[in-house]
C-alpha positions in Angstrom: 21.2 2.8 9.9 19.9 -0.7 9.1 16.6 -0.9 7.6 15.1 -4.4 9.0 12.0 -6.0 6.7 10.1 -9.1 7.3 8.6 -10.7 4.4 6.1 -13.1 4.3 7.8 -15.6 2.1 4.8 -18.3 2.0 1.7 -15.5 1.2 0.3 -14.7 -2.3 -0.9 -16.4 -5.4 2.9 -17.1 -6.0 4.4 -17.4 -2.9 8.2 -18.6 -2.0 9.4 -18.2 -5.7 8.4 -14.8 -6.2 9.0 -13.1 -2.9 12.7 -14.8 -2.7 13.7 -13.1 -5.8 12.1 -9.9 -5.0 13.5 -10.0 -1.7 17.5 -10.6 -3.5 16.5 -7.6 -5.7 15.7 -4.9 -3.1 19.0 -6.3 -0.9 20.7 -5.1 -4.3 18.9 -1.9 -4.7 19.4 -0.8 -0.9 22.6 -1.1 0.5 21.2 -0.7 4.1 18.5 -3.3 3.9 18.0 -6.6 6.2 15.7 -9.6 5.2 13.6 -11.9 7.7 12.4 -14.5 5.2 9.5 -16.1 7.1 7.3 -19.3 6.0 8.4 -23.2 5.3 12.5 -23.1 5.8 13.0 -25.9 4.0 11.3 -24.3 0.8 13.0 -21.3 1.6 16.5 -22.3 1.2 15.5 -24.4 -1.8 14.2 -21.5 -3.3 17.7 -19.5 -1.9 19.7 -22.1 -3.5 18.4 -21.8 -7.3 19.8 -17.9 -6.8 23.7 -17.3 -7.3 23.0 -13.9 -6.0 21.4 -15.3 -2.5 25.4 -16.8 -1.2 27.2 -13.5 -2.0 23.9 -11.5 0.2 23.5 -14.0 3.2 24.9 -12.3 6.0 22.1 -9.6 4.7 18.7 -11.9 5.3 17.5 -14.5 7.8 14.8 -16.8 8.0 12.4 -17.6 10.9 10.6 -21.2 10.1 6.4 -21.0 10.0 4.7 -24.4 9.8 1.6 -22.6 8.2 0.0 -20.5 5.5 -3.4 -18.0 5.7 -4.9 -19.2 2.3 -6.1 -16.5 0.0 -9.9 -17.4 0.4 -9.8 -18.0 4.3 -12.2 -16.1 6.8 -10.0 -13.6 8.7 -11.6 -14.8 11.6 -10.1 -18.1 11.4 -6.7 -17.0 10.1 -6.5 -15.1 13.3 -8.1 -17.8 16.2 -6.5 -20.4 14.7 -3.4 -20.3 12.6 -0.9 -18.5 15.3 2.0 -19.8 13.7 1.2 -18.4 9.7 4.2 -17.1 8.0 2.0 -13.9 7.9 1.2 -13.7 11.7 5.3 -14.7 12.5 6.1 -11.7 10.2 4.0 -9.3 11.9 4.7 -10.3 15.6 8.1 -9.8 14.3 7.6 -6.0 14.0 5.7 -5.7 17.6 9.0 -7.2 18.8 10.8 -4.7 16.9 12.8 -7.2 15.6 12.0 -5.3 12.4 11.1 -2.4 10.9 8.8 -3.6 8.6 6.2 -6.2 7.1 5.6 -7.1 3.7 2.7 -9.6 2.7 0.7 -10.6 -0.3 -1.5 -12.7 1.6 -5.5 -12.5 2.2 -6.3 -8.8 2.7 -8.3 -9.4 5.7 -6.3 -11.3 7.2 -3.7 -9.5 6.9 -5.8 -6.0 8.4 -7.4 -8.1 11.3 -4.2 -10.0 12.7 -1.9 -6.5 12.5 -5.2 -4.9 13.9 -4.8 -7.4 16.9 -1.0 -7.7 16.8 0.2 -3.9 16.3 -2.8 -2.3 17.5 -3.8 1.0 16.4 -2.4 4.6 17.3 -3.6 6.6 20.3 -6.6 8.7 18.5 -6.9 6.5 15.1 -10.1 5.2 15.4 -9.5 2.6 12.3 -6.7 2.3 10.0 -6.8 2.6 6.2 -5.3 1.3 3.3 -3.6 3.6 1.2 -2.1 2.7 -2.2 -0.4 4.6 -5.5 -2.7 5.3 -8.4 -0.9 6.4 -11.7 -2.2 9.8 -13.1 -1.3 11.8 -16.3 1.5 13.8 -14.1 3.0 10.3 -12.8 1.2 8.8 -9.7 -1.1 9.9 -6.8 -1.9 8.2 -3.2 -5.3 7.3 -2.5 -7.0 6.1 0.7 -9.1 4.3 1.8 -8.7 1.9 -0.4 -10.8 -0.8 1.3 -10.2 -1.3 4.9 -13.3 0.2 5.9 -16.5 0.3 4.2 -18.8 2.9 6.0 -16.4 5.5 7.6 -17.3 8.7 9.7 -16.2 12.3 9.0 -13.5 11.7 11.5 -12.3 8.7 10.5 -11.6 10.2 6.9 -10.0 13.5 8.2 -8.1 10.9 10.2 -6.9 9.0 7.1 -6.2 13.1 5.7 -3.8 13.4 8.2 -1.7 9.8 8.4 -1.8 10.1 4.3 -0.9 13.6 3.7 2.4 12.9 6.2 2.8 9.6 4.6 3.3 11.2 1.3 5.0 14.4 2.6 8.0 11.9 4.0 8.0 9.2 1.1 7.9 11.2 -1.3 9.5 14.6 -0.3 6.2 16.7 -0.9 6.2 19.6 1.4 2.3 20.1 2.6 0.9 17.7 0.2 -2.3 18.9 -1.7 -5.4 16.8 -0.7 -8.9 16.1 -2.4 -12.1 14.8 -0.9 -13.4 12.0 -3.8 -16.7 13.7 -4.3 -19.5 13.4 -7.4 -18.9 16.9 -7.6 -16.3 20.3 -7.1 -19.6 22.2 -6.1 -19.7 22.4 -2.3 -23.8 21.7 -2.4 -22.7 18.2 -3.7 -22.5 15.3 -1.6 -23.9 13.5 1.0 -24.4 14.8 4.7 -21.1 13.0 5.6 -18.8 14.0 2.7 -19.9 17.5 3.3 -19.5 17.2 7.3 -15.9 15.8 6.5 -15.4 18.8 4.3 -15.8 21.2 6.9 -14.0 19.5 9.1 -10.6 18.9 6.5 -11.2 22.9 6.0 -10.4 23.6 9.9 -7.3 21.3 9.6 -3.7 22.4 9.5 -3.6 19.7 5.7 -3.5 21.8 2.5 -7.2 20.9 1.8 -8.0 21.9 -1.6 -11.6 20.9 -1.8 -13.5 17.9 -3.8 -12.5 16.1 -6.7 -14.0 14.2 -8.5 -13.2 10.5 -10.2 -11.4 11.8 -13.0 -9.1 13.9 -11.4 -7.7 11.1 -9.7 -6.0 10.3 -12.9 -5.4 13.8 -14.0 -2.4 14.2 -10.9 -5.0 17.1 -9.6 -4.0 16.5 -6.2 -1.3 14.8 -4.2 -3.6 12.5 -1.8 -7.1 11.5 -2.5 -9.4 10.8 0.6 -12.5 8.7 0.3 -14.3 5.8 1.8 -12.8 2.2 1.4 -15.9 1.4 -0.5 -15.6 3.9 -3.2 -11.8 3.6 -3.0 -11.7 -0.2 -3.7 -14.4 0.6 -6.6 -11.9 3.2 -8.3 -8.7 0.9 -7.5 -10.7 -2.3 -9.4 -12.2 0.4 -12.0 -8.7 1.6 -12.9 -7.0 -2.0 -13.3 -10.0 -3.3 -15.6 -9.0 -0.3 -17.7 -5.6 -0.7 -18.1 -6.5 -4.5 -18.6 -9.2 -3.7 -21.3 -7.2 -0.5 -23.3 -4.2 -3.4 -23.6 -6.8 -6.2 -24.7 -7.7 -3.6 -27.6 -4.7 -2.6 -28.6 -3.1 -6.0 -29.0 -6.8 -6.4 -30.8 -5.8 -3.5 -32.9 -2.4 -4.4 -33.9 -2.9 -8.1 -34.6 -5.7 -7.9 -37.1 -3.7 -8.0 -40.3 -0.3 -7.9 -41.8 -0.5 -4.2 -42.3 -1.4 -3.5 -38.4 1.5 -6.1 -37.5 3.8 -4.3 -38.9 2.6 -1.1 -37.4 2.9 -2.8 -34.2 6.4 -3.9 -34.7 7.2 -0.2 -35.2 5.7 1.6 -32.3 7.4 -1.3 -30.1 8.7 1.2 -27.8 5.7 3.6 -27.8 3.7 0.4 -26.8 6.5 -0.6 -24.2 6.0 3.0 -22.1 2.8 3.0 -22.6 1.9 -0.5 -21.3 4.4 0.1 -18.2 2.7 3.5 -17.7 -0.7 1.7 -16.7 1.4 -1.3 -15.4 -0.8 -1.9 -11.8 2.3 -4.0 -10.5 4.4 -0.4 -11.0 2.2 1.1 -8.2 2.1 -2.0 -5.7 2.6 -1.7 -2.2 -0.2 -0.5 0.0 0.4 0.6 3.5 -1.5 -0.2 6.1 -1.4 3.1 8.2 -2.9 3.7 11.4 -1.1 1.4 13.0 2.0 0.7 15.5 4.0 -0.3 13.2 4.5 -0.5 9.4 2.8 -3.4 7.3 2.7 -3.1 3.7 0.1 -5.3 1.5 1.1 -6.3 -2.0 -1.0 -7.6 -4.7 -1.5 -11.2 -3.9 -1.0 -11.9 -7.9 2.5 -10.1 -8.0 5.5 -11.0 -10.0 8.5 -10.5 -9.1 9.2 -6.7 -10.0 5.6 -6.0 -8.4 7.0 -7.8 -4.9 10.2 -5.2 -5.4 7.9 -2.2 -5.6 5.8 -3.5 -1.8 9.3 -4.2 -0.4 10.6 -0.9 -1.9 7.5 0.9 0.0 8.2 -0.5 3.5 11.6 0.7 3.1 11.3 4.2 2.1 8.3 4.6 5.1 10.8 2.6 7.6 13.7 4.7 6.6 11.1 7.7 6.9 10.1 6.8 10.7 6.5 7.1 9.4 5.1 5.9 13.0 6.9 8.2 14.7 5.8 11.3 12.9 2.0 10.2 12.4 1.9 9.3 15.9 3.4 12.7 17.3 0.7 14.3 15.0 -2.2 13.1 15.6 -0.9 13.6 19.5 -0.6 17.3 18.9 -4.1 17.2 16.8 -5.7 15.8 19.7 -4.0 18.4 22.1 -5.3 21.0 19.5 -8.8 19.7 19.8 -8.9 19.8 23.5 -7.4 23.1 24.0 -10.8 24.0 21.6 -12.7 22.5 23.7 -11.4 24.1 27.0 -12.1 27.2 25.5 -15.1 26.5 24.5 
């Protein structure tokens, strides 16, 4: 089976340069992949050309021309009314045509939620769709949603995110009945607000392996498999954690250039400080998926390099070859059939 990804070539702080050569490194890495470079053609197969690797994989990508580009500070609003022929909007009309499998973009956030809002459309009984992301932990990595897409969820919505993370993970990752948390302040079940302790209740009654609440530091301990939380405390965590890793590497290069002595030091632990700067390496974790919706759109970081890109494209690929949609959309069907046979008994 061919997996078929559209990228959007022109998107992102670096655009065409990077996602080209992330694009030729995933057609190495998976044998069964197919490339839709979309954005500027011309700068497309000047970018193609600087790559010897590009000639020997072209009967493995395409490219569909855009004549425009979502900037990274434009209002969704306008990205969506008015530029119908963005490299990000071709990329994601190409999956509702199911031309493709997949979308991978590094463009505006917002833009990129509100035109596969409008494009894809949501799943029978999502109510909104949530951004879930990787967060590395002590134990290797987590999943965390929401982290962003919606600022001031209801209960339902966040059991709803429960349930299209928990199978998300379960099928990318090959984690039967993935463990999930509710971000809390606390583990004690009188802590909370009147919604996190309604959403409790309700994740309790579900068929997920609910654990109960975390709390922020067990996000990075590997305590659970999936964290659940609002996009507004997700986003806060997700920025928390990358000024972290950004500040403990300002102080250790700090550390280790203050003298002759400590540059030696460094020179030494070279490949202590190599593992441990790629274990808080944000690019490793990149690629956030866009679930909720009918069909699979993947954001990366709109600053990634070119190993960063691979890790988005990499993401859209495993939940493609996983038929993600398919097997959120059949359960939250049967969920909803579950909460009306309730209710007819009720």
């Amino acid at each position: 089976m061919t997996i078929r990804v559209s990228i959007d070539a022109s998107g992102g702080d670096h655009g065409i340069p990077v996602t080209i050569a992330a694009g030729l490194k995933a057609l190495g890495a998976f044998q069964d992949l197919h490339l839709i470079f979309v954005g500027d053609e011309s700068a497309i197969q000047a970018e193609l050309a600087k790559h010897s690797s590009a000639k020997k994989q072209s009967n493995r990508f395409n490219i569909t021309h855009a004549s425009e580009v979502i900037a990274m500070n434009e209002s969704p609003s306008i990205a969506l009314r008015k530029k119908k022929d963005s490299s990000m909007r071709v990329a994601i009309n190409l999956v509702k045509d199911e031309t493709v499998d997949a979308c991978v973009s590094a463009g505006n956030t917002g833009a990129l939620m509100a035109i596969s809002r409008f494009v894809l459309k949501t799943i029978k009984g999502i109510d909104r769709p949530a951004i879930m992301g990787r967060m590395p932990t002590m134990t290797g990595h987590t999943h965390m949603l929401d982290l962003g897409a919606n600022v001031d969820s209801k209960p339902e919505s966040l059991v709803e995110f429960a349930v299209m993370g928990s199978i998300a993970v379960e099928h990318t990752e090959n984690i039967t009945a993935p463990s999930v948390g509710l971000l809390n302040i606390g583990e004690e079940e009188m802590k909370g607000n009147d919604k996190i302790k309604k959403t409790a209740e309700l994740l309790k009654a579900s068929n997920l392996n609910y654990v109960g609440f975390i709390e922020g530091d067990d996000i990075y301990k590997g305590t659970v498999d999936l964290v659940v939380c609002d996009g507004f405390e997700g986003n806060i965590a997700l920025k928390a954690s990358e000024g972290v890793a950004a500040m403990m590497g300002h102080y250790l290069k700090q550390a280790f250039t203050k003298n002759i002595f400590t540059k030696i030091v460094a020179l030494i632990a070279t490949p202590v400080l190599k593992d441990f700067k790629s274990s808080l390496d944000p690019g490793k974790y990149n690629g956030a998926s866009l679930l909720g919706l009918r069909g699979i759109v993947v954001k990366s970081h709109g600053g990634a390099n070119t190993d960063s890109f691979f890790q988005a494209i990499k993401e859209a690929y495993l939940e493609a070859h996983a038929k993600i949609i398919e097997k959120i959309t059949t359960q939250v069907s049967l969920e909803l059939e579950n909460q009306q046979g309730k209710g007819d008994n009720e």
